[in-house]
CHARMM internal coordinates of N, CA and C (Angstrom, degrees):
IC EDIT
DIST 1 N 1 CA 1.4429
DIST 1 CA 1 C 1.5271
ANGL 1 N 1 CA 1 C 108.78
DIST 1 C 2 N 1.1387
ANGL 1 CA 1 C 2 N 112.97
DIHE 1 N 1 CA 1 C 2 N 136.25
DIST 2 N 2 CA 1.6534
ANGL 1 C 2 N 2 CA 127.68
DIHE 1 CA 1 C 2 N 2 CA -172.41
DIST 2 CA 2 C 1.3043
ANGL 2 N 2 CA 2 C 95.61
DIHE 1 C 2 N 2 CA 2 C -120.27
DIST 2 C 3 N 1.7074
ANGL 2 CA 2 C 3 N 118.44
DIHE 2 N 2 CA 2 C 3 N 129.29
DIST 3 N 3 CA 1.3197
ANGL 2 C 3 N 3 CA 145.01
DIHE 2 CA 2 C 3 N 3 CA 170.27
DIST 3 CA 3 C 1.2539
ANGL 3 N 3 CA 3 C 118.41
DIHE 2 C 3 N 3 CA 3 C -110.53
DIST 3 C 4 N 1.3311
ANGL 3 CA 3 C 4 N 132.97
DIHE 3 N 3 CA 3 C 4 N 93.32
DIST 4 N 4 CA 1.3733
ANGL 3 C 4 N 4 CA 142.50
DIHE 3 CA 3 C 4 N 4 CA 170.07
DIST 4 CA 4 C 1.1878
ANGL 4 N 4 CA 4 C 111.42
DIHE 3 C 4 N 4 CA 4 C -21.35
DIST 4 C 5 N 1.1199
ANGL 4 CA 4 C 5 N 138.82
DIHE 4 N 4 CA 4 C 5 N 133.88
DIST 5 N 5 CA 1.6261
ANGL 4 C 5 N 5 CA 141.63
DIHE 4 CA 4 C 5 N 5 CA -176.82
DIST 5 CA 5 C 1.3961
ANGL 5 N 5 CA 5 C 104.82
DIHE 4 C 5 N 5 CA 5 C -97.88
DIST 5 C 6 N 1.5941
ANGL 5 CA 5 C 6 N 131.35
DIHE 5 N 5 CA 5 C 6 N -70.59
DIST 6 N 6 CA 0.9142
ANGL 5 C 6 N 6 CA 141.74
DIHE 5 CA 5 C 6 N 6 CA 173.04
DIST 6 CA 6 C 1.4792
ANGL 6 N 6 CA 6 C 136.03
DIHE 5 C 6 N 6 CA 6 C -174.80
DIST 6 C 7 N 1.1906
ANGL 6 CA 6 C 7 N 142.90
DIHE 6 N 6 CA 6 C 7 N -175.10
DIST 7 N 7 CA 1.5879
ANGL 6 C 7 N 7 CA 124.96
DIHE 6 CA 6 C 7 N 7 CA -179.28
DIST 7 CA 7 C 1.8095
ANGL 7 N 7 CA 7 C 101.29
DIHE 6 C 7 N 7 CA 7 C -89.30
DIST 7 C 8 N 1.0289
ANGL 7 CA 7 C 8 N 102.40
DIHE 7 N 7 CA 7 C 8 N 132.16
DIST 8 N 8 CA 1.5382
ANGL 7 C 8 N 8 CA 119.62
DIHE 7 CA 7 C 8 N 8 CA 163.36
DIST 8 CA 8 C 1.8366
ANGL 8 N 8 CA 8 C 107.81
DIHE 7 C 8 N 8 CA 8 C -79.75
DIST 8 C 9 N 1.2369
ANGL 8 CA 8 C 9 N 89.28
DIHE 8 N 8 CA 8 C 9 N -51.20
DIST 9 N 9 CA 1.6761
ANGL 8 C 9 N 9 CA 78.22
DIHE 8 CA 8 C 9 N 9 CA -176.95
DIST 9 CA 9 C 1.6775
ANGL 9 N 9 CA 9 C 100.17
DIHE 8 C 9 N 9 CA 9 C -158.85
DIST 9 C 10 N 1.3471
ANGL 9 CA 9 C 10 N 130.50
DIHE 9 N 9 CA 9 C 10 N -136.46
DIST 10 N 10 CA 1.4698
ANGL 9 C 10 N 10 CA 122.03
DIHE 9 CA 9 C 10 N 10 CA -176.28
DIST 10 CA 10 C 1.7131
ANGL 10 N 10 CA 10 C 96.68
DIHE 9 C 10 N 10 CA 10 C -106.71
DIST 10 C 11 N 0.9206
ANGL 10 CA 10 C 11 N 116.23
DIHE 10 N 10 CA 10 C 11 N -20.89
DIST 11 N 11 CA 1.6117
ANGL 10 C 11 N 11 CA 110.29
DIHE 10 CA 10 C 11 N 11 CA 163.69
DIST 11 CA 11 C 1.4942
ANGL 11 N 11 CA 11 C 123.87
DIHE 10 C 11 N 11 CA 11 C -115.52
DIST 11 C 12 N 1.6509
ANGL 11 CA 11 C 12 N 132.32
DIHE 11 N 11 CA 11 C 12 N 18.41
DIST 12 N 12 CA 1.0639
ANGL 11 C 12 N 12 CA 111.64
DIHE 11 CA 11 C 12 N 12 CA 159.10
DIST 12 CA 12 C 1.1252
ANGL 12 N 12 CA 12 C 111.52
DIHE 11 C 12 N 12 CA 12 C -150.26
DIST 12 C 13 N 1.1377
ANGL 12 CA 12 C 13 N 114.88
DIHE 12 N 12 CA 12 C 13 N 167.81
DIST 13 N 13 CA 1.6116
ANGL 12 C 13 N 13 CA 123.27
DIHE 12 CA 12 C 13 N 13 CA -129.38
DIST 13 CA 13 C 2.2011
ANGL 13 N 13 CA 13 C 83.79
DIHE 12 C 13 N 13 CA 13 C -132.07
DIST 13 C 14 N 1.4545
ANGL 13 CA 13 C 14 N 110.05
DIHE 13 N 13 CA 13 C 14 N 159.10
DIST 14 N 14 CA 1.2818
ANGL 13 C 14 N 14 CA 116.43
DIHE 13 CA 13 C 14 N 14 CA 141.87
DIST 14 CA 14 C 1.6138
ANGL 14 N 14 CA 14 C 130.25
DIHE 13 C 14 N 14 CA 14 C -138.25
DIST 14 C 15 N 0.8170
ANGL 14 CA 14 C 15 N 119.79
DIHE 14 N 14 CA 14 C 15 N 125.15
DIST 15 N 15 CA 1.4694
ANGL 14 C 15 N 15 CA 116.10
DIHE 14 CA 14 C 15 N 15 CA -169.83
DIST 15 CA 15 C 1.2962
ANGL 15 N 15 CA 15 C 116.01
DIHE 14 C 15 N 15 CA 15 C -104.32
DIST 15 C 16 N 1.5877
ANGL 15 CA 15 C 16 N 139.90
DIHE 15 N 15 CA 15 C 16 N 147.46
DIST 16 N 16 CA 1.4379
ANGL 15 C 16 N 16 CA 135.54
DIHE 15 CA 15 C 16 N 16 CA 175.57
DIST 16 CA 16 C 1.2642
ANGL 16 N 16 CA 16 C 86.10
DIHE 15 C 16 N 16 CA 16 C -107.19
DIST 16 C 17 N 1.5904
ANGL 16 CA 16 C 17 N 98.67
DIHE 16 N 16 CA 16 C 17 N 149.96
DIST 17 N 17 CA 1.5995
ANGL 16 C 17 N 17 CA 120.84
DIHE 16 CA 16 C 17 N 17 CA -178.12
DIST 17 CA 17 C 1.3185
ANGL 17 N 17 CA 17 C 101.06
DIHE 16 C 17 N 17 CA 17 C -146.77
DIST 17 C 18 N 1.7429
ANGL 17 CA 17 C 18 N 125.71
DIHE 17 N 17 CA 17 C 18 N 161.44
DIST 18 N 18 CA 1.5373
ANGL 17 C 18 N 18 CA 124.03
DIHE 17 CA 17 C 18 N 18 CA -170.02
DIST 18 CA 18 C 1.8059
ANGL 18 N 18 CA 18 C 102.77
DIHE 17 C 18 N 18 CA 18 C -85.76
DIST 18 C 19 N 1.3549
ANGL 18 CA 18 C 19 N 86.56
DIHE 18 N 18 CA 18 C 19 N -6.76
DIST 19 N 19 CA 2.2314
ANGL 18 C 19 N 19 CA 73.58
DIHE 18 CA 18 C 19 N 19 CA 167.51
DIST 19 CA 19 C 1.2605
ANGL 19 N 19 CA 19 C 104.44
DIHE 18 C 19 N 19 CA 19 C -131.55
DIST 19 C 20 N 1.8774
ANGL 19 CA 19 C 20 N 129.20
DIHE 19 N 19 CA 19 C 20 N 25.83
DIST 20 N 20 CA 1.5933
ANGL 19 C 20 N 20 CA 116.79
DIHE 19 CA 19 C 20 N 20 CA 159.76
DIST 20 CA 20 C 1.0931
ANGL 20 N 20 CA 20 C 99.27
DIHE 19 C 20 N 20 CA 20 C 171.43
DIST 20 C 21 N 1.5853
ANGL 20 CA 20 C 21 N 111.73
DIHE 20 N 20 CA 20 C 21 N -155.71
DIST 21 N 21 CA 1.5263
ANGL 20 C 21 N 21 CA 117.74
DIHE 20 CA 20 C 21 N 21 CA -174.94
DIST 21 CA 21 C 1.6674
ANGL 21 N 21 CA 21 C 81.60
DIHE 20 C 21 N 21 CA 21 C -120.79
DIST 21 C 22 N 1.2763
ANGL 21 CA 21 C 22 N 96.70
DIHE 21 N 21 CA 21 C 22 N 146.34
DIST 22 N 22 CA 2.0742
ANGL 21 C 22 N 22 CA 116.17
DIHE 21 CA 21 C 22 N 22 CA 152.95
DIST 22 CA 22 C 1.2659
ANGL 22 N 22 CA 22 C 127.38
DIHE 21 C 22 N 22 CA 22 C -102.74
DIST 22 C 23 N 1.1273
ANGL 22 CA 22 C 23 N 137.34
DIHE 22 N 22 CA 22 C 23 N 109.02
DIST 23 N 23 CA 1.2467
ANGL 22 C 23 N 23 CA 142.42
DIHE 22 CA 22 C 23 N 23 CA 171.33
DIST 23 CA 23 C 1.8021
ANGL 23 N 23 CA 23 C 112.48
DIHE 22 C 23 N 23 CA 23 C -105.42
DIST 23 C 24 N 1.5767
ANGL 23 CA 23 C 24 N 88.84
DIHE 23 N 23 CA 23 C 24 N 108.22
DIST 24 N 24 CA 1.3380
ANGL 23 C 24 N 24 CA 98.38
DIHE 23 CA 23 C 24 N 24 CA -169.18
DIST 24 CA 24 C 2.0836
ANGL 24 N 24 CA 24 C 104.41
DIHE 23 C 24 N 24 CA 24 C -111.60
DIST 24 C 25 N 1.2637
ANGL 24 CA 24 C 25 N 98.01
DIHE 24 N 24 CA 24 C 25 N 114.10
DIST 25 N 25 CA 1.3514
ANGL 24 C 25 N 25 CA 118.69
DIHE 24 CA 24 C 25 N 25 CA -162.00
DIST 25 CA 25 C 1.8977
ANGL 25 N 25 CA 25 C 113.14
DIHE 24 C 25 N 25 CA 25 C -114.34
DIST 25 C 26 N 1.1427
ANGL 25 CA 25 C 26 N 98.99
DIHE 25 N 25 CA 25 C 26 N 11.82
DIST 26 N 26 CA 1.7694
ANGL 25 C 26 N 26 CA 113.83
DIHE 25 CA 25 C 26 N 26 CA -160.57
DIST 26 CA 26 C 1.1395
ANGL 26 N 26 CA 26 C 103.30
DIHE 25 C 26 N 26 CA 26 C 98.74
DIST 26 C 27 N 1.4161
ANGL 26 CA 26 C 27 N 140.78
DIHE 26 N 26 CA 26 C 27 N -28.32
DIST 27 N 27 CA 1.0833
ANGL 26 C 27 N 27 CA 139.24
DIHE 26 CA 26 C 27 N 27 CA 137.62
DIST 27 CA 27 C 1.2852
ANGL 27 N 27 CA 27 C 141.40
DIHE 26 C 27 N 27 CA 27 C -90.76
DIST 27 C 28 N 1.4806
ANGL 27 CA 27 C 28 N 138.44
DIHE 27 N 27 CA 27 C 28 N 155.47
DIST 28 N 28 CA 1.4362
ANGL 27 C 28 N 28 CA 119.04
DIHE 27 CA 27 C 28 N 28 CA -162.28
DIST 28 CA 28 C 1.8020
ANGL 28 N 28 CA 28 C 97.09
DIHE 27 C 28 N 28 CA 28 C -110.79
DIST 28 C 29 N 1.3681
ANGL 28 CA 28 C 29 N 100.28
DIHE 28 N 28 CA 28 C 29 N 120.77
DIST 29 N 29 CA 1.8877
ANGL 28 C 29 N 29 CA 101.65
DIHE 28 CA 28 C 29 N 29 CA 174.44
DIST 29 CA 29 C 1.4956
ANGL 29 N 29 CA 29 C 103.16
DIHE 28 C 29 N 29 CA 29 C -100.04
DIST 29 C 30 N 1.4789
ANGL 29 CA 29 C 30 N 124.78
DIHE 29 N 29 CA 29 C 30 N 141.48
DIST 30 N 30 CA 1.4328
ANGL 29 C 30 N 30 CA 119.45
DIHE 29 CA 29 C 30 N 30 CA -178.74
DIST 30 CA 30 C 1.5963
ANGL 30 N 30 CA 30 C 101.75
DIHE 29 C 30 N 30 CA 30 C -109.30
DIST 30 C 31 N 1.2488
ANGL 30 CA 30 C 31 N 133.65
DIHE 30 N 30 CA 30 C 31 N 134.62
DIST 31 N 31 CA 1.2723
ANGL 30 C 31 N 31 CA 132.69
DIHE 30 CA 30 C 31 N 31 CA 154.02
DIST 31 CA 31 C 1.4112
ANGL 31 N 31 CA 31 C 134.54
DIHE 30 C 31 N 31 CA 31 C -113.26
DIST 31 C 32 N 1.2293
ANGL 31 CA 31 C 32 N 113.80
DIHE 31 N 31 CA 31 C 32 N 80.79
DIST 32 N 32 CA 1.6465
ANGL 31 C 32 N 32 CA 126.11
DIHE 31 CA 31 C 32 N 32 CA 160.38
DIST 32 CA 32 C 1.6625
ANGL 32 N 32 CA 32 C 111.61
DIHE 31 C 32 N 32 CA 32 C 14.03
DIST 32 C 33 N 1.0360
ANGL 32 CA 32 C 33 N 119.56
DIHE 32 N 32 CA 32 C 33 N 112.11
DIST 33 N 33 CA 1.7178
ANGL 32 C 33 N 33 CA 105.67
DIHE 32 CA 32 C 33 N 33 CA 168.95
DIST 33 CA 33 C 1.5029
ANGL 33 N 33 CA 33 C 108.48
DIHE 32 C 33 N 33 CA 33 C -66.00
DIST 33 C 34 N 1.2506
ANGL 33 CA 33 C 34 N 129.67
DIHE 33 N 33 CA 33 C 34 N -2.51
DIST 34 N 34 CA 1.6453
ANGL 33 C 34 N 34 CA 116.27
DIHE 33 CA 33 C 34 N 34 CA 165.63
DIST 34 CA 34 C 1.3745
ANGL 34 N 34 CA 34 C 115.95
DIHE 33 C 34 N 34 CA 34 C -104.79
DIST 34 C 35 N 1.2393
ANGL 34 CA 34 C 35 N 111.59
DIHE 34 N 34 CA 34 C 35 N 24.63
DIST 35 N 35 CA 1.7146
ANGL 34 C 35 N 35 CA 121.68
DIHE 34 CA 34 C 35 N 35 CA 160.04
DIST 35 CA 35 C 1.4348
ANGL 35 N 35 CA 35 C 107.75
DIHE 34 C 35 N 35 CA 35 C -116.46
DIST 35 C 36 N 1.4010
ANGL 35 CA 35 C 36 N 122.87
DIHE 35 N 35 CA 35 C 36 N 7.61
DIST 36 N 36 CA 1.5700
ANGL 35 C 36 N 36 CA 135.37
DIHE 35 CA 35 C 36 N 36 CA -177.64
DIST 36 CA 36 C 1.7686
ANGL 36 N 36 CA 36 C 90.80
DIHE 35 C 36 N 36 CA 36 C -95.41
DIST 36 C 37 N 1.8073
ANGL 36 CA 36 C 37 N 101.84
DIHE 36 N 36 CA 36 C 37 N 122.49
DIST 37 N 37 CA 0.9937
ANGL 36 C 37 N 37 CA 94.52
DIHE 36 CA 36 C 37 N 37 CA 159.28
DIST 37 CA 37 C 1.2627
ANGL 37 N 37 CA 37 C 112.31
DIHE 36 C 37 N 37 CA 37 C -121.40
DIST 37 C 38 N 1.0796
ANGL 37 CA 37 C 38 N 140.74
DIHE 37 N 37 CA 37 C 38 N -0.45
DIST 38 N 38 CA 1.1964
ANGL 37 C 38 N 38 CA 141.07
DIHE 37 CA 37 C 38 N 38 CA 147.25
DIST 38 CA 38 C 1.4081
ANGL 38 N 38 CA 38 C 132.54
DIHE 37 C 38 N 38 CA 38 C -157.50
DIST 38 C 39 N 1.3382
ANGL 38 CA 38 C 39 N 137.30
DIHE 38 N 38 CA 38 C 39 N 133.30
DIST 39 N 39 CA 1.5287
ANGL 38 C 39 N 39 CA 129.67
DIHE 38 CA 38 C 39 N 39 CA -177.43
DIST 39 CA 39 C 1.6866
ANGL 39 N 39 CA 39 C 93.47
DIHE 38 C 39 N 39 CA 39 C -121.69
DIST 39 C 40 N 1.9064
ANGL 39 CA 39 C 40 N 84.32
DIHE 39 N 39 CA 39 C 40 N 145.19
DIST 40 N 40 CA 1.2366
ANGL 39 C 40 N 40 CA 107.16
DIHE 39 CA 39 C 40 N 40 CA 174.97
DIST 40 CA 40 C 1.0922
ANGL 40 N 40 CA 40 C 119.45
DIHE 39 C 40 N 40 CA 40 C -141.36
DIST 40 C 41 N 1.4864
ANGL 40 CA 40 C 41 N 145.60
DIHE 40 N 40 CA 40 C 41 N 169.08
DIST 41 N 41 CA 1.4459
ANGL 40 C 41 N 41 CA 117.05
DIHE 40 CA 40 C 41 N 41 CA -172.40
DIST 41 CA 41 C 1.8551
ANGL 41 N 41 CA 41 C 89.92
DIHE 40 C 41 N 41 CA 41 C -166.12
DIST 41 C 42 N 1.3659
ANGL 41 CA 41 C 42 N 115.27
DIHE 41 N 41 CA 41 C 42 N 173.99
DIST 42 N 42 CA 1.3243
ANGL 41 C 42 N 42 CA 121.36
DIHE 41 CA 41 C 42 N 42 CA -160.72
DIST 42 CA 42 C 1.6689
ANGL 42 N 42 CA 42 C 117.09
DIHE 41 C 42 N 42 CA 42 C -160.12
DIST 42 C 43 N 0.9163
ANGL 42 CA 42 C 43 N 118.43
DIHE 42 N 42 CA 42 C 43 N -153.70
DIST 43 N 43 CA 1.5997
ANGL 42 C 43 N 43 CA 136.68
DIHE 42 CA 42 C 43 N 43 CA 150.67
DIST 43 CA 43 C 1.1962
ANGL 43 N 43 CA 43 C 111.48
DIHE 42 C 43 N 43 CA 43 C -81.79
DIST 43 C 44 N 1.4591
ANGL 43 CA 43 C 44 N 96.02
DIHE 43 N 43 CA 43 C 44 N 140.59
DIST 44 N 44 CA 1.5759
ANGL 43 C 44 N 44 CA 92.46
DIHE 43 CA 43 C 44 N 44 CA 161.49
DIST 44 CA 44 C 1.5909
ANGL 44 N 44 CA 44 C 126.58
DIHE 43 C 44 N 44 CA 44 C -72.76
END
COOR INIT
IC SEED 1 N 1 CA 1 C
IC BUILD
């Protein structure tokens, strides 16, 4: 199951997934949670 994280901008998207993050940009990039070295997040 993939949980939308939030809007990056008007075209890209990030999603959490149980084996990475998705960054879907018109294209879809997959990132491994063991190439994650750290997430942080804030206010906009």
């Amino acid at each position: 199951m993939a949980y939308r994280l939030g809007l990056i901008s008007s075209r890209k998207v990030l999603w959490l997934d149980e084996r990475g993050l998705i960054l879907k940009n018109g294209a879809k990039i997959f990132i491994p949670w063991t190439a994650v070295l750290r997430v942080s997040g804030g206010e906009p």
